[in-house]
Structures are given as structure tokens and as C-alpha cells.
PyMOL Python script that loads the backbone (N, CA, C, O; Angstrom):
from pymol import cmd

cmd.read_pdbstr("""\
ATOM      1  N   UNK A   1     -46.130-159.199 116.466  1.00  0.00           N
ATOM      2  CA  UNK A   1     -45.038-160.142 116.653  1.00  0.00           C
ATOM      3  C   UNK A   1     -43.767-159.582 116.012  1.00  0.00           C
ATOM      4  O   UNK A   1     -43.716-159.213 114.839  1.00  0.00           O
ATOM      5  N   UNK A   2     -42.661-159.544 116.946  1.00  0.00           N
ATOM      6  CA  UNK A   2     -41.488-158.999 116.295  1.00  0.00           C
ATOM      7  C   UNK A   2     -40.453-160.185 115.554  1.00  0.00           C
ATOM      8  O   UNK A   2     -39.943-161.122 116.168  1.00  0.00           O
ATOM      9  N   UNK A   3     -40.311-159.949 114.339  1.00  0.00           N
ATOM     10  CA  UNK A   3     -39.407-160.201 113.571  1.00  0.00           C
ATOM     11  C   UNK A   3     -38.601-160.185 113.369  1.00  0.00           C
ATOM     12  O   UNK A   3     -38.160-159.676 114.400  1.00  0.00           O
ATOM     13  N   UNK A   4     -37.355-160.425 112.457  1.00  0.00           N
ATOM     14  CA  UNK A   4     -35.766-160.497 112.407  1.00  0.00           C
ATOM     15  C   UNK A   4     -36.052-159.407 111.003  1.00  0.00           C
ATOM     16  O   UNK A   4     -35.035-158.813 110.643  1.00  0.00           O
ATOM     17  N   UNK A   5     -36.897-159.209 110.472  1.00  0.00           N
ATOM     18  CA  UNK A   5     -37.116-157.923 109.309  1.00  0.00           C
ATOM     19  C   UNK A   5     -37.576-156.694 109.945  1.00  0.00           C
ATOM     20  O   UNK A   5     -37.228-155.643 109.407  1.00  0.00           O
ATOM     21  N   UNK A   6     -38.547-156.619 111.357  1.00  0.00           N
ATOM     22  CA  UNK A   6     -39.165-155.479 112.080  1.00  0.00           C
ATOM     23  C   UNK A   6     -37.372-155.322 113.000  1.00  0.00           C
ATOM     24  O   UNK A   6     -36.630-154.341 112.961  1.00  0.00           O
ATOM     25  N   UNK A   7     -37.190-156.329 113.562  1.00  0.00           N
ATOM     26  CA  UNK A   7     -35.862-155.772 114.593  1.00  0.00           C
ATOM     27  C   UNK A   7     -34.914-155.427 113.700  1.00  0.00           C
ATOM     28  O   UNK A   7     -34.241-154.715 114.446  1.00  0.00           O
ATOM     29  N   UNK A   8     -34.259-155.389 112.491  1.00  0.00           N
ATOM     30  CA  UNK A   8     -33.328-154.852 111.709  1.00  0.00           C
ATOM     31  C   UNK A   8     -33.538-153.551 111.261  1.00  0.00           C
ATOM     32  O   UNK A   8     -32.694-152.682 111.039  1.00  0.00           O
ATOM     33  N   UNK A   9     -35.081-153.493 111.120  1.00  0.00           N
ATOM     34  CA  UNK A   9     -35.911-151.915 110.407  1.00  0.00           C
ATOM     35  C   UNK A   9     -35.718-151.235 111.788  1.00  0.00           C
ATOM     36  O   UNK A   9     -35.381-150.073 111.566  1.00  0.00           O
ATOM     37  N   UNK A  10     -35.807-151.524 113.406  1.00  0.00           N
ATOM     38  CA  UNK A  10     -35.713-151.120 114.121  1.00  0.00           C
ATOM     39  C   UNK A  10     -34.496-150.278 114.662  1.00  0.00           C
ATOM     40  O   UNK A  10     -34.251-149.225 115.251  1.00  0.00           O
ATOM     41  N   UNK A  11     -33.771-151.580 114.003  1.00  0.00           N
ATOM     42  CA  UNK A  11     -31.796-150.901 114.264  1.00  0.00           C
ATOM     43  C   UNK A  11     -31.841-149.850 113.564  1.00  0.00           C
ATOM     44  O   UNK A  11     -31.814-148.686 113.964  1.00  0.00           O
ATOM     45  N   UNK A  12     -31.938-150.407 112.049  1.00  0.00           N
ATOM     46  CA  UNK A  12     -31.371-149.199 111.714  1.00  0.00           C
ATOM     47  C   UNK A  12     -31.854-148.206 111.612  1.00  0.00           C
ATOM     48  O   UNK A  12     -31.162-147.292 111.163  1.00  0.00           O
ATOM     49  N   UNK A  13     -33.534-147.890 112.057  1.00  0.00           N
ATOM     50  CA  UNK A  13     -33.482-146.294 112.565  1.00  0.00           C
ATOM     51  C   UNK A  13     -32.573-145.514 113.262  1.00  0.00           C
ATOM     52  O   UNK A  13     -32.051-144.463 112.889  1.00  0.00           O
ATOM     53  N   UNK A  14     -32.390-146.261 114.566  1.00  0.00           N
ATOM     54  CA  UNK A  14     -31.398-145.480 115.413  1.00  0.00           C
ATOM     55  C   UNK A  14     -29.660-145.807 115.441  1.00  0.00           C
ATOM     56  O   UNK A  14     -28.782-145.329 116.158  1.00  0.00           O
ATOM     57  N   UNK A  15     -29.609-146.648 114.535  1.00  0.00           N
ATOM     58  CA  UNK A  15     -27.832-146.734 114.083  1.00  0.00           C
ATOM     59  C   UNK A  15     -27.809-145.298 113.449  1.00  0.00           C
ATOM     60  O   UNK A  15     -28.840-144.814 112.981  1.00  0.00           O
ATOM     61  N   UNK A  16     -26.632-144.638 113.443  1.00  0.00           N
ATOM     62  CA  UNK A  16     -26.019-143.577 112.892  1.00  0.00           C
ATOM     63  C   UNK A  16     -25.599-143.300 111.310  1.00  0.00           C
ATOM     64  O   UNK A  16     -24.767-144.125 110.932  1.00  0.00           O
ATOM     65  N   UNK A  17     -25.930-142.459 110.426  1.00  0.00           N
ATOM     66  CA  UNK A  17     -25.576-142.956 109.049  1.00  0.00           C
ATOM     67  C   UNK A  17     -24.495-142.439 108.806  1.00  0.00           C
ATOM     68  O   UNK A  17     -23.850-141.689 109.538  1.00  0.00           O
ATOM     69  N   UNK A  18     -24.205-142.868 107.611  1.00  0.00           N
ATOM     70  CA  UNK A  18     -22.532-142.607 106.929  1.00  0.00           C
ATOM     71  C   UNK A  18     -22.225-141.112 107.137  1.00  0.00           C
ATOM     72  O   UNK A  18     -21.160-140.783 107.659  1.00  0.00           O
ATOM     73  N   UNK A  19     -23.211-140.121 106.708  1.00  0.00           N
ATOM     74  CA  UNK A  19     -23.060-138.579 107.222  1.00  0.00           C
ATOM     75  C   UNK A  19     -22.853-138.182 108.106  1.00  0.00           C
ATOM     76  O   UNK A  19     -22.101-137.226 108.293  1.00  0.00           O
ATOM     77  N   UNK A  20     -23.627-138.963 109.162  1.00  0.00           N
ATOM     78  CA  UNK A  20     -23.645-138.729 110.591  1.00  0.00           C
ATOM     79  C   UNK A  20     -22.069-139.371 111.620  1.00  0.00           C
ATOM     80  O   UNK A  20     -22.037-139.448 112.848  1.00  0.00           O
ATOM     81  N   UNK A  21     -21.141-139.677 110.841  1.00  0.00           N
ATOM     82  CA  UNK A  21     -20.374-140.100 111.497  1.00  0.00           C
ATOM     83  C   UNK A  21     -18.768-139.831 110.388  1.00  0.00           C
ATOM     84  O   UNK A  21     -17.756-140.532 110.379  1.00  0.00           O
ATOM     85  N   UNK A  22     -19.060-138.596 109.571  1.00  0.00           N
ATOM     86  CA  UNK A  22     -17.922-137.903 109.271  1.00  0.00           C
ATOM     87  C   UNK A  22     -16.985-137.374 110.451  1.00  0.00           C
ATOM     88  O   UNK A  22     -15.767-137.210 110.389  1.00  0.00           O
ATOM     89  N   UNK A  23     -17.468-137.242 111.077  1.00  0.00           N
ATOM     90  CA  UNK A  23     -16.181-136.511 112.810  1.00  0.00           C
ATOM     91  C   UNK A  23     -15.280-137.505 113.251  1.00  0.00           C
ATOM     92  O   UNK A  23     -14.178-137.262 113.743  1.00  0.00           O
ATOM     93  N   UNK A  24     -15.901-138.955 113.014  1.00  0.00           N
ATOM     94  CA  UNK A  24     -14.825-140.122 113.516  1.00  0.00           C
ATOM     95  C   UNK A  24     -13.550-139.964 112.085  1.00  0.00           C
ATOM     96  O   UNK A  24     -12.435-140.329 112.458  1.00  0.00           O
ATOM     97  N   UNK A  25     -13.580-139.700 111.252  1.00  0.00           N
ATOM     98  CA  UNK A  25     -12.699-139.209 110.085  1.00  0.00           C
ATOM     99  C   UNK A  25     -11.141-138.156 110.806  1.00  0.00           C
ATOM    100  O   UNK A  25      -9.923-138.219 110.638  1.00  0.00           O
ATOM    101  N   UNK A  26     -11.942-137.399 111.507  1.00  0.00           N
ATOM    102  CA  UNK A  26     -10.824-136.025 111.922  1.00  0.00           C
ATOM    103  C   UNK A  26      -9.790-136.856 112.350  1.00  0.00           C
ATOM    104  O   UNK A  26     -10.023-137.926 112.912  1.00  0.00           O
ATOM    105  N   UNK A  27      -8.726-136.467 112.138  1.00  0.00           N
ATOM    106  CA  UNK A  27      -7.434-136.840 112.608  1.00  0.00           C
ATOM    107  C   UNK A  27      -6.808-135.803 113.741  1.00  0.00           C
ATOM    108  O   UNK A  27      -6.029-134.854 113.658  1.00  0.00           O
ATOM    109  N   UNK A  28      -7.765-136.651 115.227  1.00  0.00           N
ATOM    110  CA  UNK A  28      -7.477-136.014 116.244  1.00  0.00           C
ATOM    111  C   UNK A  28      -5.326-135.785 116.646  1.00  0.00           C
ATOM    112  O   UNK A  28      -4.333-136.405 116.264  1.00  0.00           O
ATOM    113  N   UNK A  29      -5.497-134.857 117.354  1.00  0.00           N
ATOM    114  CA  UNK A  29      -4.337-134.941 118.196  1.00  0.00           C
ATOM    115  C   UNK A  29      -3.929-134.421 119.505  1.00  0.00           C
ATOM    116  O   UNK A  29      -4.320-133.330 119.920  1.00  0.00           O
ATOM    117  N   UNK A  30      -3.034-135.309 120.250  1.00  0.00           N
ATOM    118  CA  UNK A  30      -3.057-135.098 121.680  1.00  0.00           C
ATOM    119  C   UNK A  30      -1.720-134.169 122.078  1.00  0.00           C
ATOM    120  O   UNK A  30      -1.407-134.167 123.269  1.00  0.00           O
ATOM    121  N   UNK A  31      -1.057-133.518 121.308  1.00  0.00           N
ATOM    122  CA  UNK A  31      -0.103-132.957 121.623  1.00  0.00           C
ATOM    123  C   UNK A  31      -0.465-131.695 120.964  1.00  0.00           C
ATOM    124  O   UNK A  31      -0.317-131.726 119.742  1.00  0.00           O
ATOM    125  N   UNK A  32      -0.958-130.445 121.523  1.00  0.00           N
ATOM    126  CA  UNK A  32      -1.547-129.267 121.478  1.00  0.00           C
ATOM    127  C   UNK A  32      -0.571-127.887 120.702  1.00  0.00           C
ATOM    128  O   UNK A  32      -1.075-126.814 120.373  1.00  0.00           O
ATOM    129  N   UNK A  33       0.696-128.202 120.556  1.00  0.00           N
ATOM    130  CA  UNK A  33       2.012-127.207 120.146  1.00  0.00           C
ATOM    131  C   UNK A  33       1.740-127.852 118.723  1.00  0.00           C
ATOM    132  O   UNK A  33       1.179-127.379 117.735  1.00  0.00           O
ATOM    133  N   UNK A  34       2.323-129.088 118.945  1.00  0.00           N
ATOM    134  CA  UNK A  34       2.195-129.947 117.761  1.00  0.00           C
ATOM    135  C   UNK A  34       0.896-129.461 116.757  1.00  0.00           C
ATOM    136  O   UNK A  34       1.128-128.800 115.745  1.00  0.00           O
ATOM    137  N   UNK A  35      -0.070-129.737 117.022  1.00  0.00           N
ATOM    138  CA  UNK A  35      -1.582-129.485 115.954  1.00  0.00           C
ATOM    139  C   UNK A  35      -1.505-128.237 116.068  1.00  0.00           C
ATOM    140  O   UNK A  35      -2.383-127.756 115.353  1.00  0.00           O
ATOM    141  N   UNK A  36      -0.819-127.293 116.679  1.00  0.00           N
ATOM    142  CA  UNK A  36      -0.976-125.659 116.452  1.00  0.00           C
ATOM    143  C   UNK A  36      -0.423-125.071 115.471  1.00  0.00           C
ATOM    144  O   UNK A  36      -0.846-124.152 114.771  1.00  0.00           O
ATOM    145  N   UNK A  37       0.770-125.768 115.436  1.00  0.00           N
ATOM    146  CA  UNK A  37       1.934-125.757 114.234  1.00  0.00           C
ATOM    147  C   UNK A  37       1.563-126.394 112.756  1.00  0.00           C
ATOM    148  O   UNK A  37       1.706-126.045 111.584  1.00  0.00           O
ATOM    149  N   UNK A  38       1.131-127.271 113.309  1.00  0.00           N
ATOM    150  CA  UNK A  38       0.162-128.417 112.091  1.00  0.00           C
ATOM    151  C   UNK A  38      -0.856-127.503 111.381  1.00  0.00           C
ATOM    152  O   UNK A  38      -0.987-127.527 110.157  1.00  0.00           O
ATOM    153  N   UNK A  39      -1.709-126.543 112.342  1.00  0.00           N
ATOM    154  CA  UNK A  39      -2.850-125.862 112.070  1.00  0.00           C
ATOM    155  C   UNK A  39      -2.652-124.586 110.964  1.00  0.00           C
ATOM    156  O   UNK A  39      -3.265-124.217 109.962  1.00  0.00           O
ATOM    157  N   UNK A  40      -1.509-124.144 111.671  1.00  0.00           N
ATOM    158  CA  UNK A  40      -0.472-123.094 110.850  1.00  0.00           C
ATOM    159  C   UNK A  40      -0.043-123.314 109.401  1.00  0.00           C
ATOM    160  O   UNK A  40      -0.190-122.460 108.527  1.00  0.00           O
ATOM    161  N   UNK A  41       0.439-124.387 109.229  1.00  0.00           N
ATOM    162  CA  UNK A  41       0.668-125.032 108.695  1.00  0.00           C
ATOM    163  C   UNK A  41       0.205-125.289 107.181  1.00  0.00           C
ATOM    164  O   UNK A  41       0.636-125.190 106.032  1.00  0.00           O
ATOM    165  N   UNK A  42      -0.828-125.643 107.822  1.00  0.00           N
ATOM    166  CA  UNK A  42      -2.236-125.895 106.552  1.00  0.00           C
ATOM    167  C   UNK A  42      -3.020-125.047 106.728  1.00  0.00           C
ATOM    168  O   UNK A  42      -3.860-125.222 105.845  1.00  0.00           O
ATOM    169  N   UNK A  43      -3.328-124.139 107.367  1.00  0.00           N
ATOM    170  CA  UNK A  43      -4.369-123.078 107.373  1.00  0.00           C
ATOM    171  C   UNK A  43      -5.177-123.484 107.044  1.00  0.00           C
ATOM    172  O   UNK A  43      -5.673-123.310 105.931  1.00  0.00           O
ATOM    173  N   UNK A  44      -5.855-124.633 108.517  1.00  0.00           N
ATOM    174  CA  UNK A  44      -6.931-124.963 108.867  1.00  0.00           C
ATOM    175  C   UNK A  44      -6.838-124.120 110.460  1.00  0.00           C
ATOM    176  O   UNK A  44      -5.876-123.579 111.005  1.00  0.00           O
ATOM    177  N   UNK A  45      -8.536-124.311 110.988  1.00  0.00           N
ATOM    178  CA  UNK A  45      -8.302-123.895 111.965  1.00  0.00           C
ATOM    179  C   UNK A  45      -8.536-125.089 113.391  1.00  0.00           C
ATOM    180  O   UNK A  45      -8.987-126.195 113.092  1.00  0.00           O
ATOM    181  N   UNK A  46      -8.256-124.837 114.683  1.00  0.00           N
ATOM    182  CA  UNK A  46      -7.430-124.842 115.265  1.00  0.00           C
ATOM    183  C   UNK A  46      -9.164-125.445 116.412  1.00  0.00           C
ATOM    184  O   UNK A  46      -9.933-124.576 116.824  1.00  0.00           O
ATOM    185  N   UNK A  47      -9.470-127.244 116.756  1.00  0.00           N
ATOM    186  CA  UNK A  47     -10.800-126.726 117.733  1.00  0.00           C
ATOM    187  C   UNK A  47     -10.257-127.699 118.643  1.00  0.00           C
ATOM    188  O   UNK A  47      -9.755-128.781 118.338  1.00  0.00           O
ATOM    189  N   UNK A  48     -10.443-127.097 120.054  1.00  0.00           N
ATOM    190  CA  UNK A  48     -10.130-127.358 121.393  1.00  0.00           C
ATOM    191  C   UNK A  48     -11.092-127.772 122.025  1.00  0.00           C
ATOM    192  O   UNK A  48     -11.999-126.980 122.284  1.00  0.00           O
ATOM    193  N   UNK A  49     -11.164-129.058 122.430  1.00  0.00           N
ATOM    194  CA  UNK A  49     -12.152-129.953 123.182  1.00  0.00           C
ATOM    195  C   UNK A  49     -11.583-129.978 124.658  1.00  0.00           C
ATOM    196  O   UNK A  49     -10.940-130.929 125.104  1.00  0.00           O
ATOM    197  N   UNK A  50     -11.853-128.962 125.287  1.00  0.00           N
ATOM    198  CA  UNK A  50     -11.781-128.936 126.651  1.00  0.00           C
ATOM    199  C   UNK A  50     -13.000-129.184 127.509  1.00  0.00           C
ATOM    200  O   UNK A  50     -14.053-128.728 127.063  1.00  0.00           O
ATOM    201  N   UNK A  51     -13.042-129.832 128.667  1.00  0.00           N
ATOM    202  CA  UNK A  51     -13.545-130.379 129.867  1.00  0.00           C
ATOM    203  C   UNK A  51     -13.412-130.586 131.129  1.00  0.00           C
ATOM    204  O   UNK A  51     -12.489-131.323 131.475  1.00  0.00           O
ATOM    205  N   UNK A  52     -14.263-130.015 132.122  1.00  0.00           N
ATOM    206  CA  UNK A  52     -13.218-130.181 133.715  1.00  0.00           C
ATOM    207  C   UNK A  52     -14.136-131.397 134.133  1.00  0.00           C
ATOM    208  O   UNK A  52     -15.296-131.229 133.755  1.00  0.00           O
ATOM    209  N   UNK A  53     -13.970-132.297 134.652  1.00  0.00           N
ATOM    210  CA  UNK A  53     -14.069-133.386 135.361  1.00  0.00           C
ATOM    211  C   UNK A  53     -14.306-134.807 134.797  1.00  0.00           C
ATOM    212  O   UNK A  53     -13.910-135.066 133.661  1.00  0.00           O
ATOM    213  N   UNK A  54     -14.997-135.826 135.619  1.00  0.00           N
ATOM    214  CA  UNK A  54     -14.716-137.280 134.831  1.00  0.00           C
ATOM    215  C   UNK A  54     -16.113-136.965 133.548  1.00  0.00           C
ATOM    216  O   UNK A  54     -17.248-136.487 133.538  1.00  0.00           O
ATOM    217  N   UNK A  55     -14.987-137.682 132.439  1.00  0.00           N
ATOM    218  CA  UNK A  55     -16.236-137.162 131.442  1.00  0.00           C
ATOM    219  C   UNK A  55     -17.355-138.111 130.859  1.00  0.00           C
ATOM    220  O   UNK A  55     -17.790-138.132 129.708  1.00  0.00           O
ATOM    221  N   UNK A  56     -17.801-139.078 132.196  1.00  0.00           N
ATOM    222  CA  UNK A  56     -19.018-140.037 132.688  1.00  0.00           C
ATOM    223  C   UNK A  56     -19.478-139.359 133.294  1.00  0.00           C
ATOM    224  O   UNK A  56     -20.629-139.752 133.489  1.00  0.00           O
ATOM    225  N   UNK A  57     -19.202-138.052 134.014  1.00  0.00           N
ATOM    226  CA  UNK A  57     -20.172-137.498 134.647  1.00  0.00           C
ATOM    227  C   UNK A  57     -20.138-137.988 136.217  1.00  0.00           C
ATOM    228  O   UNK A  57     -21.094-137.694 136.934  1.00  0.00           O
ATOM    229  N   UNK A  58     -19.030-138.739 136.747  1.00  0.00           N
ATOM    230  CA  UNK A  58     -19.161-139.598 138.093  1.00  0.00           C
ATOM    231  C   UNK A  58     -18.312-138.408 138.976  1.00  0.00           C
ATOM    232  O   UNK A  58     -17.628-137.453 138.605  1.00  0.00           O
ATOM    233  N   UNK A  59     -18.605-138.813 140.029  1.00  0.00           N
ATOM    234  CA  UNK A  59     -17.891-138.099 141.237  1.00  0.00           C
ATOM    235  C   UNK A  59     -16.853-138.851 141.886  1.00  0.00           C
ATOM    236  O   UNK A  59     -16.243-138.366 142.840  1.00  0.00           O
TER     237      UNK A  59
END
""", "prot")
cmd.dss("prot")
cmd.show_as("cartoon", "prot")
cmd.util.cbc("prot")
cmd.orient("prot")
């Protein structure tokens, strides 16, 4: 018999933990000159999330 203590133990197996969701932190940006200069800048480096088509995967 499922429970409100078994369905919570259930969540949070597959919820994501605090480690696992350091990347939502990055302080994306959409203007590519801009974060290059930025990158320069701070001498960090420089990662490009490129993709060709709908990125659901639909036609």
C-alpha cells in the first residue's frame, strides 16, 4: 500500500540534488560578442551550446 511517506521517499529519489543542479547557477548569455569580451575579460573560458533544429526533436 502506497503512502504519503513511500510517495515522498519515491520523489525524492528521482528529484535532482543541490549538486546536481549547479549549471542552473551559470549566468547564461544570448549575445555571443558580448560573453566573448566578457570571457576575455575574466579569463574564463568561452562554451557554445549550439544546435540545428527544433530542440523537441519535432519536424
Amino acid at each position: 500500500m502506497m503512502t504519503l511517506d513511500t510517495l515522498d521517499q519515491k520523489i525524492k529519489v528521482v528529484l535532482p540534488t543541490p549538486e546536481e543542479e549547479l549549471w542552473l547557477q551559470i549566468p547564461w548569455r544570448t549575445n555571443i560578442m558580448a560573453a566573448r569580451l566578457e570571457a576575455q575579460r575574466t579569463g574564463k573560458p568561452l562554451y557554445l551550446w549550439v544546435m540545428n533544429g527544433n530542440p523537441l526533436g519535432c519536424v
